[in-house]
C-alpha positions in Angstrom: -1.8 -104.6 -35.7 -2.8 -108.3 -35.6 -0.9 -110.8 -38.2 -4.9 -111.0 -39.7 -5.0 -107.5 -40.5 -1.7 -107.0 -41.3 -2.4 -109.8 -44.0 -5.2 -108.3 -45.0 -3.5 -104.8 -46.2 -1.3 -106.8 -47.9 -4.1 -107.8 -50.2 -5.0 -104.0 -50.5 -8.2 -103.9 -47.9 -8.9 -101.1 -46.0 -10.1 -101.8 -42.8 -10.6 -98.2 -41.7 -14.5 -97.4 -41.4 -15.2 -94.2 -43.5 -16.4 -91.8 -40.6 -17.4 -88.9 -43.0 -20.9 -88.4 -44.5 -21.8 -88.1 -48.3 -21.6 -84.9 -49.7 -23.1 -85.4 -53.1 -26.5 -84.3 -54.2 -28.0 -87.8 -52.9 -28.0 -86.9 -49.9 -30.1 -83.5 -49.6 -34.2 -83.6 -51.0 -34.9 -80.4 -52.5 -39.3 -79.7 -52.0 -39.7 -75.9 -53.2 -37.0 -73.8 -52.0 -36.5 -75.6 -49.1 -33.4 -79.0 -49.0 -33.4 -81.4 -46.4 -30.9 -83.9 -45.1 -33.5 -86.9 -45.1 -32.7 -88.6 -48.7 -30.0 -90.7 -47.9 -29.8 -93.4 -44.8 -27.6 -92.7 -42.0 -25.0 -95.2 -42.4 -23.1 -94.3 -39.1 -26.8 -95.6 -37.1 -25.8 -99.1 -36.1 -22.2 -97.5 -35.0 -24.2 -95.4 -32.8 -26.5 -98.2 -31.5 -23.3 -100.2 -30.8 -21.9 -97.7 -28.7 -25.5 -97.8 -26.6 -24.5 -101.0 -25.8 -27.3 -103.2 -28.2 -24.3 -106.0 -28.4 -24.2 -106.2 -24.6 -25.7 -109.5 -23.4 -26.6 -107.9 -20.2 -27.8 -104.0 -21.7 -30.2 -106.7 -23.7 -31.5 -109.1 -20.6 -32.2 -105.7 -18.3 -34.3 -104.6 -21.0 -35.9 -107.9 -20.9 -36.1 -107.5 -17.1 -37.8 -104.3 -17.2 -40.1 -104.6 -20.4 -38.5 -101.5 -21.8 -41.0 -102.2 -25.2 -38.6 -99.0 -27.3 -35.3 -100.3 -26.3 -36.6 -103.8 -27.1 -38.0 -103.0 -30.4 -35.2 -101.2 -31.7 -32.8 -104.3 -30.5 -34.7 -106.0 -32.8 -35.0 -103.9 -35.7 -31.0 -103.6 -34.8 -30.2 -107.4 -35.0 -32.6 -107.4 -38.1 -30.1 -105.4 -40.3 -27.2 -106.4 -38.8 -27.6 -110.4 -38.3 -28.4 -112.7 -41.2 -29.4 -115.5 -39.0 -31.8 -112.8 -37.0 -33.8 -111.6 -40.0 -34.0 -115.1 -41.9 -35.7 -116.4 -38.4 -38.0 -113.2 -38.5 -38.9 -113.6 -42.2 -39.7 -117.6 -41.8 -41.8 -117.2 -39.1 -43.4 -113.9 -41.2 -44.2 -116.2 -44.0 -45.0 -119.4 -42.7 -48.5 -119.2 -43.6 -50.1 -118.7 -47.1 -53.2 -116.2 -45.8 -55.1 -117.7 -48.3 -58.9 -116.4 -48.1 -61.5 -117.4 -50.1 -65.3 -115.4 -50.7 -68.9 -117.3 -50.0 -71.6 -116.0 -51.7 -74.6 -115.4 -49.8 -78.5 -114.5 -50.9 -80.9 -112.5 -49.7 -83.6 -113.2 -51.8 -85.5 -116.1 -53.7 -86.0 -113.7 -56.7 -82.8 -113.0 -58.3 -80.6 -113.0 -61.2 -77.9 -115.7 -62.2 -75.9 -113.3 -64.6 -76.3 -110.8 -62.0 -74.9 -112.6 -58.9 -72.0 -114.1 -61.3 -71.3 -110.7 -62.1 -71.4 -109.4 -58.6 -69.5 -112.4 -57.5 -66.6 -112.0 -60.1 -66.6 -107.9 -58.6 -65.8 -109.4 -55.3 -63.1 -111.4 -56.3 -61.7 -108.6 -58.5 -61.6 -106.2 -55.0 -60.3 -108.4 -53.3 -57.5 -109.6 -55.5 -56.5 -106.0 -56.4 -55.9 -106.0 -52.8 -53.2 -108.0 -52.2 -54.2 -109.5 -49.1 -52.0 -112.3 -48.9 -48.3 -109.8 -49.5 -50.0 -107.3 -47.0 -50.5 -110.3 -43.9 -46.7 -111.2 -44.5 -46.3 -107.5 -44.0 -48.0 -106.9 -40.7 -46.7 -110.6 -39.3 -43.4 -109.5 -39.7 -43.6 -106.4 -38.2 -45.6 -108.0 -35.5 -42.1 -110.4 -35.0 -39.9 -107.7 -35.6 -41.8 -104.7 -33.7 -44.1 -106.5 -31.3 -47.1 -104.4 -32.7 -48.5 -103.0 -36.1 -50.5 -100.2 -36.5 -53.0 -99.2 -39.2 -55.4 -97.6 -40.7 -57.6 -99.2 -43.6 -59.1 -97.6 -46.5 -61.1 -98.7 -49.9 -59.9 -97.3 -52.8 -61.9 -98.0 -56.7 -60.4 -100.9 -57.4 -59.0 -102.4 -53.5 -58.6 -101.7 -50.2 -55.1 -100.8 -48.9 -53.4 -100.0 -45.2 -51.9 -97.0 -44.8 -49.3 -98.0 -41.7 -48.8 -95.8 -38.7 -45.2 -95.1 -36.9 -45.9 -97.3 -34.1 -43.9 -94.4 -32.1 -47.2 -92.4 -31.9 -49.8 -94.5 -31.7 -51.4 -97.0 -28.9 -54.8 -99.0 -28.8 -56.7 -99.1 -25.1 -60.1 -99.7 -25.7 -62.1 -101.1 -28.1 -64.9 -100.5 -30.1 -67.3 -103.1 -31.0 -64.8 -105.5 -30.5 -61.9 -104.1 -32.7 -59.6 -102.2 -30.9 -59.3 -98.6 -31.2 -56.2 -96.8 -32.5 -55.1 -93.4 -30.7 -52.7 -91.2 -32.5 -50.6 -88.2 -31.0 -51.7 -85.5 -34.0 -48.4 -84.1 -32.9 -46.6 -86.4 -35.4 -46.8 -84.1 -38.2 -45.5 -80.8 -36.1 -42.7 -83.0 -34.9 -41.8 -84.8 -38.4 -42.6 -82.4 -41.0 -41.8 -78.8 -39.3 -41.7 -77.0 -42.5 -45.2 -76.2 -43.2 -44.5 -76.7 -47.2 -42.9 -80.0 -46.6 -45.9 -80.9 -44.3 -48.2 -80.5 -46.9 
């Protein structure tokens, strides 16, 4: 034991890592009759990332080498939650822009309405600030830092739209369709996520 630790349990620390998982009702998700393990996060995951070698310089430049995107991405995510400086750099380049927008109003016709294209107009904005545009671009730029790629799929609710994201695990975009690229998902997610049919559901 090094004179720093040994100074250290003199002050009453404990330096030993618990290894054992929690056993209270946190940690299991009851749906129906069936519990699962899923409720609580794994706290021993970076120990086993560690031990993958994520902290070796050289592990991290042959992944470079070989464009290995999965090791890569979860490198990142790794250094993310473990290294302050890391994730401050990810979440100022994330939010270095405002994504301000702004609406133009445009007519169609010389015969029309002022109260009504006001009234359409203020709609619009309404949409399009129940949308939250500007916290959802800081969303998909840092996963874009963090990840390399975002995925998802947009939808329009009564009042907004909103993005449902996709586990960039089972999707990939090779073509495109009129000029936006297309999105492929492996349908097998859901057998492979959610086995339990009730759970699935």
């Amino acid at each position: 034991m090094t004179n720093a630790q040994q100074e250290i349990h003199k002050k009453g620390f404990d330096l030993v890592k618990p290894t054992s998982t929690p056993t209270d009702s946190y940690a299991r998700l009851k749906i129906g009759a069936k519990q699962y393990a899923d409720a609580l996060l794994d706290l021993q995951y970076y120990e086993k990332l560690e031990r993958r070698g994520f902290r070796n310089k050289e592990f991290i430049i042959q992944a470079l080498i070989d464009n290995d995107v999965p090791t890569l991405r979860l490198i990142s995510r790794y250094f993310y939650k473990t290294n302050g400086i890391y994730q401050k750099i990810v979440n100022y380049f994330a939010t270095m822009y405002r994504y301000d927008w702004y609406m133009v109003p445009e007519l169609l016709s010389d015969n029309y309405k002022e109260e009504k294209v006001i009234a359409d107009f203020q709609k619009g904005l309404n949409f399009m600030d129940a949308s939250h545009i500007k916290k959802i671009c800081g969303e998909f730029a840092l996963a874009v830092i963090r990840d390399g790629v975002y995925y998802g799929y947009i939808a329009e609710g009564t009042e907004g739209f909103y993005i449902q994201e996709l586990p960039w695990k089972w999707c990939r975009s090779r073509f495109k369709i009129k000029g936006v690229p297309a999105i492929e998902f492996n349908m097998a997610f859901f057998d492979t996520v959610f086995p339990e049919v009730s759970y699935r559901m």
